[in-house]
N, C-alpha and C positions, 0 to 999 in steps of 0.2 A: 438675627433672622429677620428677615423682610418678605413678606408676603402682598400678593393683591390679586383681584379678580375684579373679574364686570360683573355687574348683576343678573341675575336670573330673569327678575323683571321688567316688563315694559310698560313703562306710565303710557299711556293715550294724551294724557293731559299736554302734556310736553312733546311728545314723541321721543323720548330717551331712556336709557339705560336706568334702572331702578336697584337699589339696594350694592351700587358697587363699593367694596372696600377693602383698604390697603393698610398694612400697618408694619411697626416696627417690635422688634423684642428684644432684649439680652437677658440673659441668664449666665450669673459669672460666682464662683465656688473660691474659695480658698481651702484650704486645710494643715493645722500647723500640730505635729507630732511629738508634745514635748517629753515623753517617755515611754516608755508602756507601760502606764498607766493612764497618764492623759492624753486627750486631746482635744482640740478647739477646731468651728466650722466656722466658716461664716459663708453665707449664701444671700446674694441680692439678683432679683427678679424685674425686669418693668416689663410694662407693655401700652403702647399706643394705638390705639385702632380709631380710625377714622370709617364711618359709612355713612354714603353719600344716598343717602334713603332707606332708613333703619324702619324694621317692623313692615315690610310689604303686604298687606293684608284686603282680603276680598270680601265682602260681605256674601252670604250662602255660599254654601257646599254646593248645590248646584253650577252658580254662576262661576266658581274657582275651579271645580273638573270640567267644565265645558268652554273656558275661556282662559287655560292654564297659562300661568307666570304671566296675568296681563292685568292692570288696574289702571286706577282715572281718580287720580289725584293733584291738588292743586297745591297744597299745601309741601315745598321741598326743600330738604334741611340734609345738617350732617350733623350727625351726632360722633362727638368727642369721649371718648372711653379710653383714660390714662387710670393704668394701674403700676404701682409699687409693691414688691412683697421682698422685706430684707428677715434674715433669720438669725439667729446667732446659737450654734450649740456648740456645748458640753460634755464629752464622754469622760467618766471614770470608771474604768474595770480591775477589777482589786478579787481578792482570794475569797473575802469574808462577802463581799456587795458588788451591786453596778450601779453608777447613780449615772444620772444623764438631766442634763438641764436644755430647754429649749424656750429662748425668748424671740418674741416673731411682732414686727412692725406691719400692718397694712392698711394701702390706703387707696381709693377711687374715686376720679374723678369724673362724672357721666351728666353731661350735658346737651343741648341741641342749638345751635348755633343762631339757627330760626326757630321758629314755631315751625311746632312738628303735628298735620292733620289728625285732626279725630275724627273726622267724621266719616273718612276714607270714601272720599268723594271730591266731583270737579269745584263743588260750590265753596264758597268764602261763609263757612258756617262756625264750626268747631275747630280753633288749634288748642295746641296745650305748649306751652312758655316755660323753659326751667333754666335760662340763661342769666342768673344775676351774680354771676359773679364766683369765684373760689369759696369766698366764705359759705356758700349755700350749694348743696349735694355732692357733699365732700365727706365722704365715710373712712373713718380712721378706726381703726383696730387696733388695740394690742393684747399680745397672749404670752402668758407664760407658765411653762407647763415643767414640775419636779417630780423626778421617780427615781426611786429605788427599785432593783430588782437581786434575785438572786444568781452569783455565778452559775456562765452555763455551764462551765468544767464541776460544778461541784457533784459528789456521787450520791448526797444528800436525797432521801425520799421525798424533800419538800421543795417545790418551787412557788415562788413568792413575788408578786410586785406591789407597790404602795406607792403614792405618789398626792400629788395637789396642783390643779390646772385655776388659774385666774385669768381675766380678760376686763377690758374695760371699751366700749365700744361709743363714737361719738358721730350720730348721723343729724347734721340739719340740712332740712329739704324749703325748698320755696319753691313754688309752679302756681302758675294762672290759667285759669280755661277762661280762652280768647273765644267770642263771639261776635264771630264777623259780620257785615251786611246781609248776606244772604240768611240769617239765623233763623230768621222769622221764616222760612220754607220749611225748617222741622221743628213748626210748632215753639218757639221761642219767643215771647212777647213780643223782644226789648233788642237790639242788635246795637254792634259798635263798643261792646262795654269787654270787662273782667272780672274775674272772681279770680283773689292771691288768698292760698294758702301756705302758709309757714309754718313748719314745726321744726321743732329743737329737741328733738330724744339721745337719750343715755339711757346705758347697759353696762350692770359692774355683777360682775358675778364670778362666784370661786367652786370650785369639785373638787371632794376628800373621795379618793376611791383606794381599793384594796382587794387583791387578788392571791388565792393560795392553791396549790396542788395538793396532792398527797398520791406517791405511789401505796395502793395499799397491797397489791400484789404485781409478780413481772409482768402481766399482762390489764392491769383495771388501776386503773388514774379516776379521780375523784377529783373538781376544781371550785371550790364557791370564790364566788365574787361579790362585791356592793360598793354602789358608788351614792356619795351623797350631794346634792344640785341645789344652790344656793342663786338665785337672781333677783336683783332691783332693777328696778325700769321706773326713768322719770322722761316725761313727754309735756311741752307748751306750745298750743297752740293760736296762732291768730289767723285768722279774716279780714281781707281786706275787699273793698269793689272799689274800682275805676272806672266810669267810662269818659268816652274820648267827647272832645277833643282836649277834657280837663287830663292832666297829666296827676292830681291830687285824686290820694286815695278817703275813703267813709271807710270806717274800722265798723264791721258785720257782727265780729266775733272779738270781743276784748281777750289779749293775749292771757289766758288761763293755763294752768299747771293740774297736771293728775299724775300719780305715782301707786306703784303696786308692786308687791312682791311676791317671789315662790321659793317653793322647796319640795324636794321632793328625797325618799331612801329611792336605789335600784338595783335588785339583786340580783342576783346570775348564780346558776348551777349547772356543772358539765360533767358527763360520765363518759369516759373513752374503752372501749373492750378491745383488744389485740388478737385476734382472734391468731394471728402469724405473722411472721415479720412484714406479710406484703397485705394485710388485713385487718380492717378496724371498724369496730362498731362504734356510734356514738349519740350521745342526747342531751339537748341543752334545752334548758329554763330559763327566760331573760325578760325583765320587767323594763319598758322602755318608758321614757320622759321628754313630754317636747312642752317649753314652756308656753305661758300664756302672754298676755298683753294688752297696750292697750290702744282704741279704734282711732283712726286718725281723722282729721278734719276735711269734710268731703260737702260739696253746693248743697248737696241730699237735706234737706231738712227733719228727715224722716231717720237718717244715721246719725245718731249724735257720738259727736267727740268724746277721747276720753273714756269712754264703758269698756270695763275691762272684761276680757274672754280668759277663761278657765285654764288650765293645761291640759295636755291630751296624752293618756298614762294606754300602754299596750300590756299586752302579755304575750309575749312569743313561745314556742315550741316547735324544737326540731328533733328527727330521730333520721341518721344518716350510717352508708355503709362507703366506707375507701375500700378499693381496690386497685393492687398492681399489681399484673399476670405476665409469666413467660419473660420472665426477666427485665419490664419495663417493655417489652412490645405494645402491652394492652394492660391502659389505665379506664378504671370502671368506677363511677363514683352517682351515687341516689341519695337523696333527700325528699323525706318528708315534711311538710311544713304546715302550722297552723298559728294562726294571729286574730286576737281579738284586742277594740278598740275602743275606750270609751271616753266619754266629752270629746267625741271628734269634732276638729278644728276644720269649719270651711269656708272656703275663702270666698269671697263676691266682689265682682268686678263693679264699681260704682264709675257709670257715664256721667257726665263727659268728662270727670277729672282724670280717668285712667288711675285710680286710684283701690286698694285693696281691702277690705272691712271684712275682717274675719270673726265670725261666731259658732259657739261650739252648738252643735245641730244632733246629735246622736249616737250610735253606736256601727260600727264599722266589724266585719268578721271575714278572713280570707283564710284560707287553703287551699293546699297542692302540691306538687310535686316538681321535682329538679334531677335532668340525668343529663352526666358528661360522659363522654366516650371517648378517648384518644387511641390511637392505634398506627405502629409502623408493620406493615405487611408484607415490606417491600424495602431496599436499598436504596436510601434518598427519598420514599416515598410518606410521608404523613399525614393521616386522616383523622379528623376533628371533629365530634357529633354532640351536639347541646340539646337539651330540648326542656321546656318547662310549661303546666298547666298551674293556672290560678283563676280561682274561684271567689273574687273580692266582692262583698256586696255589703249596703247597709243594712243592719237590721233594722234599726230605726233613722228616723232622717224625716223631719216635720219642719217647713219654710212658709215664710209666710211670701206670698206672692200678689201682688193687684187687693191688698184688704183681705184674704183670706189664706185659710193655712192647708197645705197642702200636703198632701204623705206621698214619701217618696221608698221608702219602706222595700227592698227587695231589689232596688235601679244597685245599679255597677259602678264599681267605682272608679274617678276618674283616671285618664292617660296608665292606667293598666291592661293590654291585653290579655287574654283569655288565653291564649297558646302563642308562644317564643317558641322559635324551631331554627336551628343554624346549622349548616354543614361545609365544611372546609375542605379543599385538599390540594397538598405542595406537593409537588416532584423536582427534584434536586441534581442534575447532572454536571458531575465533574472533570471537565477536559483541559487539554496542554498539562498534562503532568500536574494537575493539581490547581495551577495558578489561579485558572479561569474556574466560576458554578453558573450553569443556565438555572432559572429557578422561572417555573410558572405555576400558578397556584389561580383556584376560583371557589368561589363562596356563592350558596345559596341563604337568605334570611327570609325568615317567614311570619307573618305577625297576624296574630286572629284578630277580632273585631275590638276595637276599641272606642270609648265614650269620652266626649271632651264637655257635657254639662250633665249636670246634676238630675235632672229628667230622662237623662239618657236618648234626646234626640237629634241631637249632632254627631255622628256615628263616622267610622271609616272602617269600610268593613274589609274582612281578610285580604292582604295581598302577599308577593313575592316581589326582592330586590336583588338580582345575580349580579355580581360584583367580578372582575380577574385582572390579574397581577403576571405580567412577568420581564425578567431584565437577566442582566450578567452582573454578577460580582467578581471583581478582581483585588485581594488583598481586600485590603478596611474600606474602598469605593466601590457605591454599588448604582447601577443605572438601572433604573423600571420605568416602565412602561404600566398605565393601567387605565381600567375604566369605570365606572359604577353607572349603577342602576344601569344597566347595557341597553335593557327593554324597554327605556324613556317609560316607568311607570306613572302615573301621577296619583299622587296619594297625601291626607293631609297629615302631616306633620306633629301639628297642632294647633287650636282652635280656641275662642271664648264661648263662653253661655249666650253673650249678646250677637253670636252668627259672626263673628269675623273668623275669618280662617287664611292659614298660609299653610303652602305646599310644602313638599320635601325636595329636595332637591331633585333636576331633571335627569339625563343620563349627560354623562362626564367624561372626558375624554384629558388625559393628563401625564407628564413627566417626570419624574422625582429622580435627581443627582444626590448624594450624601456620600460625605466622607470623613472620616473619624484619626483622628493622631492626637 
């Protein structure tokens, strides 16, 4: 597959096309049947993508809705984004078990060819450098993941899985915040210099998990589950400064080593009620895990290296009802939902390195609700209705900002709106005997207000994006026609704390040929 486009954006800097990119893929499957019992997969992925002004970004939300898709940057580069993902799996389906093995290689290579602007501006102030070579931000994965499960032919009242997931992850990063001539205009002593940070981290970590049913009548299923989360993380960092014209670096930071581990139990319960064949109640309990870590090395003298952040442990609850009416006409399906969050994990963007410093700041509490609708009313005709409220806010949430600590206590949380609303709908016509389907279809999305910082003052508030779709299929080729966002809305995307922001896409005008043998 090969794909490309122009950019949305237009530099002033240059007068040119901003953010255009082109890339390549394959995606290639074997599959080998050695009885029926076994069988073996193998699955290899790549992908190349090239853009030719990655991250287009506008300082204020004002200045990016009143001067849409246009910036004044000096600083223009291509970033390199080569990815690998090869897989190798295992089926075994047998009378007594099912075992399945899956071993998965990945790897990313993301660089920028030049210095790529920080400061998102005309001036020769701030770039950020991550060009040195393969050996440096080169992320290598491997996973390997064993389960057993029980036959689904068996008539047994118990359904059963057990398994054990391993990974070992190898990221080393090198980047420099370049400071150009002009640096000294934001307040920068000292111009013409660098600050090189390098780290070296690993991640080995294994999951013992374990899942069981039990019918206890024709209609109530009962499921416990728990999984147990083992990780090590080791991280060395150095510090270096150059400035020019010497090409020799002063070591800031002597390369130092910190290491830290976690673990965690996570348990899970699920009650399912049958209330009729086309009807089901249900409730789940889920204790979630995200690990912790440790801060990376950033110019900040105030961030120290190294200081490890906590893990960030939830507790979910849902109570949900399935519904399928009138024979599959009309699918009707609700959920309730509540989640609380504690040593919540938040993230801070640290300038000029572009770099991420996460600290666990407080407790986090969401609810709300989720309804699907589907419904054919009509021959050829299909109607699609989603809609969801969430209600996320922190309960606590204390930062320290300019020397003093600040409560944030009650602010929203981020890149979640407040009301998801989507409405679809296909109509299907079939002429010449069958051969030929006219199919045209259009979508309403609706997104309530949403907060992209922590204060909650970078806002985008409710809009609508109508979307439509329509072409001919003939046999396995199908030709469409379509467009997005029709109403050319402009709305942000998404944004930092520090006021940068990028749009969402403008309205789109496009072709799509696909054919399948």
């Amino acid at each position: 597959l090969y794909d490309g486009r122009d950019g949305y954006y237009n530099n002033k800097f240059n007068n040119q096309t901003y953010d255009q990119q082109h890339s390549f893929q394959g995606n290639y499957y074997l599959k080998y049947i050695a009885n029926t019992h076994w069988s073996f997969n193998f699955n290899l992925k790549h992908r190349a993508n090239r853009n030719n002004g990655a991250f287009p970004l506008v300082m204020g939300v004002t200045n990016a809705l009143k001067n849409p898709y246009t910036l004044n940057q000096n600083a223009v580069t291509t970033m390199v984004d080569n990815s690998i993902n090869a897989a190798f799996i295992m089926n075994y389906t047998g009378s007594h078990f099912n075992f399945n093995s899956q071993t998965a290689y990945q790897k990313n290579y993301r660089i920028y060819t030049n210095p790529i602007d920080g400061d998102f501006s005309p001036l020769d102030a701030i770039s950020i450098i991550n060009n040195y070579g393969k050996d440096w931000n080169n992320v290598k994965v491997l996973t390997q993941d064993l389960k057993f499960t029980s036959p689904a032919s068996s008539v047994s009242k118990w359904k059963w899985t057990t398994g054990a997931f391993l990974f070992y992850q190898d990221a080393p990063t090198k980047q420099a915040t370049r400071y150009g001539k002009n640096a000294n205009l934001l307040g920068i002593g000292d111009s013409l210099f660098s600050t090189i940070n390098s780290t070296k981290a690993t991640k080995t970590g294994f999951a013992l998990y374990g899942q069981a049913g039990y019918a206890l009548t024709a209609q109530l299923n009962i499921t416990l589950g728990i999984r147990y989360d083992f990780e090590h993380q080791e991280q060395s960092v150095l510090g270096e400064y150059q400035h020019d014209p010497s090409p020799n670096t002063i070591v800031t930071r002597p390369d130092t080593t910190g290491r830290i581990s976690f673990s965690a139990f996570s348990p899970k319960v699920s009650i399912d009620y049958h209330l009729n064949e086309r009807s089901m109640l249900y409730s789940i309990y889920s204790r979630g895990f995200r690990t912790g870590g440790l801060s990376p090395l950033s110019s900040d003298p105030s961030q120290l290296p190294l200081v490890g952040f906590k893990p960030e442990y939830s507790n979910s609850f849902e109570l949900g009802l399935k519904n399928t009416l009138f024979n599959n006409v009309l699918i009707f399906n609700i959920a309730l939902f509540y989640t609380n969050v504690n040593n919540v994990q938040v993230p801070t963007l640290v300038l000029p390195d572009a770099i991420t410093v996460t600290k666990n700041a407080g407790k986090l509490s969401s609810h709300g609700i989720e309804l699907e609708v589907s419904a054919k009313p009509a021959k050829g005709l299909v109607l699609q209705y989603s809609f969801g409220y969430t209600d996320s806010r922190f309960d606590q949430l204390k930062l320290s900002q300019q020397g003093t600590e600040i409560d944030l206590a009650g602010k929203r949380q981020l890149f979640t709106p407040d009301i998801t609303s989507f409405l679809a709908a296909q109509y299907s016509y079939p002429f010449c005997r069958g051969h030929l389907k006219a199919i045209i279809s259009g979508e309403w999305r609706y997104l309530g207000a949403t907060y992209f910082d922590l204060a909650n003052t970078i806002q985008q508030s409710p809009y609508s994006i109508f979307n439509i779709r329509t072409g001919i299929i003939f046999r396995k080729t199908e030709l469409m026609l379509w467009a997005r966002n029709i109403t050319d809305k402009a709305y942000i995307s998404y944004a930092y704390d520090f006021g940068a922001v990028h749009l969402g896409d403008p309205s789109t005008l496009g072709i799509t040929i696909s054919g399948r043998f």
